[in-house]
C-alpha positions in Angstrom: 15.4 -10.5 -34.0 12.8 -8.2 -32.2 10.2 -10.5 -31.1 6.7 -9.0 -29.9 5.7 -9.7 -26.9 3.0 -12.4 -26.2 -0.7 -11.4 -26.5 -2.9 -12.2 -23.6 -4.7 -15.3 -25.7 -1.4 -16.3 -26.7 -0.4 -16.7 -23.0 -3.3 -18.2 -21.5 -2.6 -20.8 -24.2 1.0 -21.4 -23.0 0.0 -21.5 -19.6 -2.2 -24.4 -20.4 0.0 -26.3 -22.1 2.4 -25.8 -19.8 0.9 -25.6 -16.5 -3.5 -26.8 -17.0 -6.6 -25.4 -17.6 -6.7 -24.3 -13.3 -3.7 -22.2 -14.0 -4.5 -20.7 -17.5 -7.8 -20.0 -15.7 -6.3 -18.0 -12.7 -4.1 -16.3 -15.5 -6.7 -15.3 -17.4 -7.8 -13.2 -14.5 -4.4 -12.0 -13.3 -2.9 -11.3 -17.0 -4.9 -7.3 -16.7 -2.2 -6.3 -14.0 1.3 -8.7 -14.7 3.0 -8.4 -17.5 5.9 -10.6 -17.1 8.1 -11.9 -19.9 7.9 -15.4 -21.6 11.1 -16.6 -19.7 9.1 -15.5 -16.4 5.7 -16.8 -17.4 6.8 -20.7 -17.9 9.4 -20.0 -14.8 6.3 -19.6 -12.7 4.6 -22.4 -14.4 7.8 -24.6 -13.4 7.4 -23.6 -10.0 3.7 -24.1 -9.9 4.0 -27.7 -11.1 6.8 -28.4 -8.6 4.9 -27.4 -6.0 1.9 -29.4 -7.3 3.8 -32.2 -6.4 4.8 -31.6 -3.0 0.4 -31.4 -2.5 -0.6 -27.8 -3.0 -3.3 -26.6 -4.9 -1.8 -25.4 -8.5 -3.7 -22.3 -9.0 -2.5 -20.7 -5.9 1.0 -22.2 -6.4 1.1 -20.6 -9.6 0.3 -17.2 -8.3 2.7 -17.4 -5.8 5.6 -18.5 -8.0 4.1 -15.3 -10.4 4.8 -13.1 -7.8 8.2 -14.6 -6.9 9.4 -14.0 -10.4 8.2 -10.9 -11.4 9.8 -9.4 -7.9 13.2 -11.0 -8.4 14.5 -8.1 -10.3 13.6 -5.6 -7.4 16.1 -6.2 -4.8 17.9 -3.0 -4.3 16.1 0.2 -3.1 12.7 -0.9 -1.8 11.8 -3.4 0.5 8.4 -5.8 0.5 5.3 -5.0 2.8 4.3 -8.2 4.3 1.1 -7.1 5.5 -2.0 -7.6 3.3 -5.6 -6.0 3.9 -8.5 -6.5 2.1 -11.1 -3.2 1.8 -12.8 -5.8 4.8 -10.2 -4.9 6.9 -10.2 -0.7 5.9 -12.3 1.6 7.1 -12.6 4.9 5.0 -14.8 7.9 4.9 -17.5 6.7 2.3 -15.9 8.9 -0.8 -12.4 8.2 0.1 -13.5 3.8 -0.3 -15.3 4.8 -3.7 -12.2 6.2 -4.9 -10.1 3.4 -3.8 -12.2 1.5 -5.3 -11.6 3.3 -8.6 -7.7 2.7 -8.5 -7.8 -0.6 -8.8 -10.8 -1.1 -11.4 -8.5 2.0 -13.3 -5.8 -0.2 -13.3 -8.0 -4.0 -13.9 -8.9 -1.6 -17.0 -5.7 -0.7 -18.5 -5.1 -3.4 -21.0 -8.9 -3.0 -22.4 -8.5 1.5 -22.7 -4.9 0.5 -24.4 -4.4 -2.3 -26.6 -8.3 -3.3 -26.9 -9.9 0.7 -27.7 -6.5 2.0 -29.0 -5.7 4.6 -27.1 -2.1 3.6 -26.7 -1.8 4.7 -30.2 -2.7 8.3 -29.1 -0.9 8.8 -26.1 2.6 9.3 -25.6 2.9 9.3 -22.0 3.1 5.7 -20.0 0.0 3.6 -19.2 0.6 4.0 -15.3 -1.6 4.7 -12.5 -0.4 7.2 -9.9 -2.5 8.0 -6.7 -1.4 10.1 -3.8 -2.9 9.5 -0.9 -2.7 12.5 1.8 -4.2 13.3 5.5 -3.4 13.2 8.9 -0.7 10.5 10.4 -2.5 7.1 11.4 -5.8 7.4 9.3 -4.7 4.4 6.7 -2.5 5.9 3.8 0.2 2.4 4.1 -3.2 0.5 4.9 -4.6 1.2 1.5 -2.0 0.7 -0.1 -1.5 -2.5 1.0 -5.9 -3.2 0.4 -5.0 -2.0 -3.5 -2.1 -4.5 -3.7 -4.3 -7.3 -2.6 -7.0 -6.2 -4.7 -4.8 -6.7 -7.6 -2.9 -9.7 -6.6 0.4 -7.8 -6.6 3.0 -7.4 -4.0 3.5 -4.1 -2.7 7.0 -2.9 -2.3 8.0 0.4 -0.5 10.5 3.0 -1.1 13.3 3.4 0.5 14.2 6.6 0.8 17.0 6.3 2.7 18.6 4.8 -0.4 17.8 7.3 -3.0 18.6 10.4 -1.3 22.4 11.2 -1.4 24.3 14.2 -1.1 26.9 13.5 -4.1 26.0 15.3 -7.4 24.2 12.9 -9.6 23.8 10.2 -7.4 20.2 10.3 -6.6 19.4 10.5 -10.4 21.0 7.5 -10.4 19.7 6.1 -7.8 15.7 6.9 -8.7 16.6 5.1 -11.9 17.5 1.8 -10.7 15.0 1.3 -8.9 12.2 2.1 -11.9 14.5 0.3 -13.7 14.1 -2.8 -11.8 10.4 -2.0 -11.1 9.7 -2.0 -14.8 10.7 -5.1 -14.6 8.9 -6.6 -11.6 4.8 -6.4 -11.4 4.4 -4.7 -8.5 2.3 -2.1 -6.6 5.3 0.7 -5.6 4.9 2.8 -2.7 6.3 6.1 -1.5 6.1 6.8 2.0 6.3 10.2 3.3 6.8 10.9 0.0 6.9 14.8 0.2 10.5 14.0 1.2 11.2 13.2 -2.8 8.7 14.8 -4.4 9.4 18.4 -2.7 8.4 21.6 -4.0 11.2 23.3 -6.6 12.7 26.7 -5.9 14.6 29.4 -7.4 17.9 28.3 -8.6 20.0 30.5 -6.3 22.9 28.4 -6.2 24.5 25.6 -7.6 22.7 23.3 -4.9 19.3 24.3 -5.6 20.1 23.7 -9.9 20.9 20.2 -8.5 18.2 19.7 -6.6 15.5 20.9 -9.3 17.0 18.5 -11.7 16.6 15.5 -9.4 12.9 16.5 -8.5 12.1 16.9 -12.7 13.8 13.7 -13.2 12.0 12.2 -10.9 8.7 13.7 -12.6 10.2 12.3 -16.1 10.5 9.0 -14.8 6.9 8.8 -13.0 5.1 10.1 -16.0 6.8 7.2 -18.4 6.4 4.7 -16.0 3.8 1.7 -16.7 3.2 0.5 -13.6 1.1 1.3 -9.9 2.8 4.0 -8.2 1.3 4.9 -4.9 2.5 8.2 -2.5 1.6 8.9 1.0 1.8 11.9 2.6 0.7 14.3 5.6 1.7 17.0 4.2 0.5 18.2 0.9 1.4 21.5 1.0 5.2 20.5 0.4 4.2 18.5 -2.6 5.9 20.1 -6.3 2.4 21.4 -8.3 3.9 20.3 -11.2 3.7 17.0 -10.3 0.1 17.3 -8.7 -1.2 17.9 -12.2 0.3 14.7 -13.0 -1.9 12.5 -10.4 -4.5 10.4 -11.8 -6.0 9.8 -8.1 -5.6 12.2 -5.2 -7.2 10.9 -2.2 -7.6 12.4 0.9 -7.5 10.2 4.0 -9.7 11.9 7.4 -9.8 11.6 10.7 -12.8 9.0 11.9 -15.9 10.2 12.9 -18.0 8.3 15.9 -19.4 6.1 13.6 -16.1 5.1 11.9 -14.5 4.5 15.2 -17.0 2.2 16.7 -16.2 0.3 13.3 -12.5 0.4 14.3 -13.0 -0.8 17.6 -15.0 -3.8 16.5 -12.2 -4.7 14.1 -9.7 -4.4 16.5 -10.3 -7.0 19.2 -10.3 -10.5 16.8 -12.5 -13.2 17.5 -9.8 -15.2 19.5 -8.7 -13.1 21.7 -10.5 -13.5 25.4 -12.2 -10.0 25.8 -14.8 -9.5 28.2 -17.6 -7.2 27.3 -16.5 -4.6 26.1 -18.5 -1.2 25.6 -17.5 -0.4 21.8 -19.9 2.3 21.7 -18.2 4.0 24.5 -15.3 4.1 23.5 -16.1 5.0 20.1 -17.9 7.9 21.7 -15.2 9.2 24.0 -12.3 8.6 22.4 -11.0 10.4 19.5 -8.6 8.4 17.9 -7.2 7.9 14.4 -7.1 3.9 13.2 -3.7 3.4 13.9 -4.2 4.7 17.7 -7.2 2.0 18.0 -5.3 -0.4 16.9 -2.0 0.3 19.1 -4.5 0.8 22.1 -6.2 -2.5 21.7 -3.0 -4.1 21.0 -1.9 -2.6 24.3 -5.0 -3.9 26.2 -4.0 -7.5 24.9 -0.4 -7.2 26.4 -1.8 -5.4 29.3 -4.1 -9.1 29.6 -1.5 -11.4 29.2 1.2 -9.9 30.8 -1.2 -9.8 33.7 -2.9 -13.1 33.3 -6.0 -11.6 33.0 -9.1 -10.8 29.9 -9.4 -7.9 27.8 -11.4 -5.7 29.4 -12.6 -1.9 29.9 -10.3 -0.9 32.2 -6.8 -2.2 30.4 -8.3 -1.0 27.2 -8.1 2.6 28.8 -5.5 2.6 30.3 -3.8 1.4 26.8 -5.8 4.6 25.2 -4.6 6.5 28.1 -0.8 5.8 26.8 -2.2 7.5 23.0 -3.4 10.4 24.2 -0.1 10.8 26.3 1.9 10.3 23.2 -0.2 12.8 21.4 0.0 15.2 24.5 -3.5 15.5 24.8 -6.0 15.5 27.8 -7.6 12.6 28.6 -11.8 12.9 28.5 -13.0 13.3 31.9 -15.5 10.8 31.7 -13.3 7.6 31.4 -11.0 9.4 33.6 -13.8 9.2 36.4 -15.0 5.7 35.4 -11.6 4.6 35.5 -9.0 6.6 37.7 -5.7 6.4 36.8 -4.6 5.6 40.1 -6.7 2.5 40.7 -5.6 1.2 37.0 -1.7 1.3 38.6 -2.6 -0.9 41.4 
């Protein structure tokens, strides 16, 4: 018998006969991005009464369990991103937020612009969202991605690409399809990092290698377009990306370097509360150094070792010399006004 699949009344119902009114009523929220199956649905309901009874709170129980079943199908090929941000903890260039923003109202959206206005009747193509988000190394690309998972209440799960990629004939087809396979399955925000490894521009067939290697990239275009779920690519370098599958992008974001102002914001999110900083000159620093997030982050987190591996506070002086360390990695020259403030030489004694 082919059965349709529930409506979203129909499930908020069954979640509260199942489950209560404080679960149906987180549901009711969350059905506009999951889409799991009956058997999944009461599953999570089973494990959200179980846990009731060991003391915690249902609604966030049931949530939990939601996101345990709906993932339990994805277990090859990509692996789960622990971290979760909120746009609290992101700081983006004012139009880069808004369209961030967008992504995840897009996709709170979807079952209104389908099923409620129609338009699922007039479309062929899946009811996905795809956003590519592109800049410079270190400036938040895997950070927003993990601030639209949390926005949505999914789990994010990246890519392996190590897994996909394989030098037999037919083998990465194969591969790219098991893994939408099982993410069709699974309610999930899907990540492709450095994704201009995959999604490579196509070139003349001169040889039987290049044939193979066209097909797997417009397979790989096939199975994108049809898919119905969040698909999210990172990459610093756009130039490598297939145009073909540009024109396919509902969202293409690009992530810049902080300006002064942005970094002083960076700073002050990157020392927490707890930790035992002295005062520290934010603005300063902000001013001086010209680092992307991620090297504010590693050099603050390098301060903080610097403190308690030397019994000591967070303070100017192991703060630059942990900056000091970035701008080596990068092979830059240090600015010349921390350098006289604080010498090298006296920060190694």
């Amino acid at each position: 018998v082919d059965t349709q699949p529930m409506s979203a009344a129909d499930s908020v119902r069954a979640v509260t006969d199942v489950c209560g009114t404080e679960a149906a009523a987180v549901w009711a929220q969350a059905a506009a991005v999951y889409r799991p199956s009956v058997s999944r649905l009461l599953a999570a309901c089973a494990r959200a009464n179980a846990a009731a009874l060991c003391g915690d709170t249902v609604p966030e129980a049931f949530l939990a369990a939601l996101r345990q079943e709906s993932c339990a199908a994805l277990t090859e090929g990509a692996q789960r991103v622990a971290a979760r941000f909120g746009f609290d903890d992101i700081v983006l260039a004012p139009d880069a937020e808004r369209r961030l923003r967008e992504v995840c109202a897009f996709a709170k959206a979807r079952p209104t612009v389908w099923d409620g206005w129609g338009f699922a009747k007039r479309s062929g193509a899946g009811r996905g969202i795809t956003a590519l988000f592109y800049g410079a190394s270190g400036t938040g690309k895997t950070m927003a991605a993990s601030v639209v998972a949390t926005e949505l209440g999914l789990e994010l799960y990246r890519v392996d690409l190590s897994q996909l990629i394989s030098k037999y004939v037919g083998e990465t087809q194969k591969n790219i399809g098991r893994v939408f396979d099982a993410a069709e399955r699974a309610d999930c925000v899907l990540l492709f990092d450095e994704a201009d490894a995959l999604f490579a521009r196509r070139s003349d067939a001169a040889d039987a290698q290049d044939r193979y290697s066209n097909a797997e990239i417009a397979y790989l275009l096939q199975r994108t377009e049809q898919y119905d779920g969040i698909i999210l690519l990172a990459t610093n370098l756009l130039q490598n990306f297939d145009e073909a599958f540009c024109r396919r992008i509902g969202f293409m974001i690009h992530f810049t370097a902080p300006d002064e102002a942005r970094r002083l914001r960076l700073w002050r999110l990157a020392v927490p509360d707890a930790a035992p900083a002295a005062k520290l000159d934010f603005g300063l620093l902000a001013a001086q150094l010209e680092l992307s997030g991620a090297g504010i982050r590693s050099a603050a987190l390098g301060a903080a070792y610097l403190a308690a591996s030397e019994g000591g506070k967070i303070d100017m002086e192991r703060v630059v010399r942990a900056a000091r360390r970035e701008y080596e990695k990068e092979g830059r020259a240090f600015p010349p006004r921390l350098d006289a403030m604080y010498p090298p030489e006296r920060s190694n004694t």
